[in-house]
N, C-alpha and C positions, 0 to 999 in steps of 0.2 A: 453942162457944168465944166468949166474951165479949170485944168489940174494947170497952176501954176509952177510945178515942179515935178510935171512927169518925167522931164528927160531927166532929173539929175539921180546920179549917182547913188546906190545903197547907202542908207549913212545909222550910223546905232547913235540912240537916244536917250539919255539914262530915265528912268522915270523914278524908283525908288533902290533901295537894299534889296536885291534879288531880280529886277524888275526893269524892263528894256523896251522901248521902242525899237523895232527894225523897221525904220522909213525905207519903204519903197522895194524891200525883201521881196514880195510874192508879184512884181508888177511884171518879170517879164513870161510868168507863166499864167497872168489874170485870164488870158482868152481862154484858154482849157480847162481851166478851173472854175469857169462859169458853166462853157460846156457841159461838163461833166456832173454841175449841180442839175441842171435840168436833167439829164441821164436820171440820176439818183432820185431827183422829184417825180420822174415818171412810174417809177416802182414803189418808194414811199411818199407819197406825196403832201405838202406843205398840210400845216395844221395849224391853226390854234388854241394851243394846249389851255385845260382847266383848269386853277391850283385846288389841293384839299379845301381851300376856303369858299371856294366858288368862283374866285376871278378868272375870266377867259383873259389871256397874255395876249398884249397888242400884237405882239412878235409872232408871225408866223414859224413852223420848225418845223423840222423833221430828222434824221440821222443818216450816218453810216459806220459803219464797222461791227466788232465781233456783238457790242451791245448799244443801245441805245437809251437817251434820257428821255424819260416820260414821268406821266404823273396820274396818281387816282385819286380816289376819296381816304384812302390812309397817306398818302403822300407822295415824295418824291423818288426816283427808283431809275437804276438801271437795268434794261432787260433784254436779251436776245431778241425777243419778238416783236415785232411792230403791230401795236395793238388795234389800227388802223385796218391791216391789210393779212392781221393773223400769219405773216409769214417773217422768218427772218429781215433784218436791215439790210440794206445793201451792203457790198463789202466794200472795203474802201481801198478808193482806188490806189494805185503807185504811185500818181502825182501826188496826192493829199499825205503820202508817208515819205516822200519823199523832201515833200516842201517843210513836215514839222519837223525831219531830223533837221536838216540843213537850219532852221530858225533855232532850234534846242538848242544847239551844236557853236551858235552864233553868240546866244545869249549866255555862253557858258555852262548849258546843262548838256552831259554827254549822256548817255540811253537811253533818251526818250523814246518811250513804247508806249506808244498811245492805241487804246482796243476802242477806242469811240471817237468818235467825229459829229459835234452836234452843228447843224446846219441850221441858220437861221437870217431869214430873212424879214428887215424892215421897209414899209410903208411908209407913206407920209404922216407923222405923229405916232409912230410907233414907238416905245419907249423898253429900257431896261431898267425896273428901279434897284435900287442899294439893293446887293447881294454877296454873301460867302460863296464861292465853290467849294462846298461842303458835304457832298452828299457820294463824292468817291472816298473809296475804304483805303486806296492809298497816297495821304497825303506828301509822299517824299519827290515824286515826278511835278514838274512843269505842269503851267497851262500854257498851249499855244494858241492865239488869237488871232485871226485872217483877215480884215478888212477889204471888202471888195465891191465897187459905186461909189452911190451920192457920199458924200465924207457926213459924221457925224462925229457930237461931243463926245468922249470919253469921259467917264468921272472914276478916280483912283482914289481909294481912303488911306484904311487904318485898319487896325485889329476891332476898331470896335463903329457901329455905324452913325455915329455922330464925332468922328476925328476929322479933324480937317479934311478938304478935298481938291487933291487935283483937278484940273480937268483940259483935256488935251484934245485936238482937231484930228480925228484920225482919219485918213483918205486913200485911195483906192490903192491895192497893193502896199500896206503899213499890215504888219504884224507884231503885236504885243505877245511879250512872254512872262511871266511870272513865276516863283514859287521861294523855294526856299524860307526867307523871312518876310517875304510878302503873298506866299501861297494863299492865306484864309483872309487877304486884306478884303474888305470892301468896295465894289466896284459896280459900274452901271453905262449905261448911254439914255442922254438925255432927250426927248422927243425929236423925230427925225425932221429936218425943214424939206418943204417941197422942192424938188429939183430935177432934174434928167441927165442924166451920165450915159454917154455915148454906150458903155460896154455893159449898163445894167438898165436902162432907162428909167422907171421911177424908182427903184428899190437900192435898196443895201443889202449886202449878204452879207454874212460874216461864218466863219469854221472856226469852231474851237474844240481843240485837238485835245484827251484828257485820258491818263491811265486810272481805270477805275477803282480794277483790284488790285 
């Protein structure tokens, strides 16, 4: 997969009210930041989560930091334990807190303290449908968003899930940030196309960086 614009330059992107593309933010630490996913996958390793409803999520996941996102038959939930491996998440590392200040910091949000880091990686056809980030208790922090591989659609709403929708090409080292008046917007990636990216080969990963309490 040919990045037609890996050499250029960081550039900010408006995307909504509160709401930013960092084109090309995270590309010059992408090598360690892959790295360091398979580090973290080798302690907790990749899942496909179930929702309360029954659906198994295309999207492979796993976490890092003080807690992590999971799900059971009462629902969705952050929790210290990796219910997987009965042991704590991994911690996350100083890259991964380093690269959300510096994105926070960029889009205008200053103390961002993110206690979870949800790692997730796409397949070919793997998808995110319409969702709120809704499920942390404090909604006044950012989300930070990592893009890293094959590039995939973004889709951007609205406060409610049938508002118009964006929908934007995010590619390898792009980081989306949000919150403020677009904190509980609507949002997704639409089924991944088959490809092979030098620094991920068939997958996408993506880190999204999120204060919970």
């Amino acid at each position: 997969m040919l990045d037609l614009f890996a050499d250029e330059a960081p550039w900010i992107e408006p995307l909504a009210d509160g709401a930013v593309i960092l084109r090309r933010f995270a590309s010059a630490d992408a090598q360690a930041l892959i790295a360091q996913i398979s580090e973290l996958a080798a302690a907790s390793p990749f899942r496909q989560m179930v929702t309360p409803g029954g659906y198994t999520m295309s999207v492979a996941m796993t976490n890092c930091g003080e807690v992590g996102w999971t799900t059971d038959h009462h629902g969705y939930l952050y929790s210290p334990i990796d219910p997987l491996t009965s042991q704590p998440w991994p911690a996350m590392p100083t890259l991964f807190r380093t690269l959300s200040d510096g994105a926070s910091k960029a889009a205008g949000y200053a103390d961002f303290t993110p206690d979870a880091c949800l790692i997730n990686r796409y397949a070919s056809g793997a998808k995110l449908s319409l969702h709120q980030d809704k499920d942390e208790l404090n909604l006044q922090q950012p989300i930070v968003s990592v893009s890293l591989g094959l590039p995939a659609v973004f889709q951007f709403g609205g406060l409610k899930r049938n508002d118009p929708l964006k929908k934007v090409m995010l590619e390898h080292g792009d980081v989306v940030v949000w919150g403020g008046p677009s904190r509980l917007f609507y949002h997704g990636i639409l089924p991944l196309k088959s490809g092979h990216h030098s620094a991920t080969g068939e997958y996408r990963f993506n880190l999204t960086f999120r204060h919970t309490r």
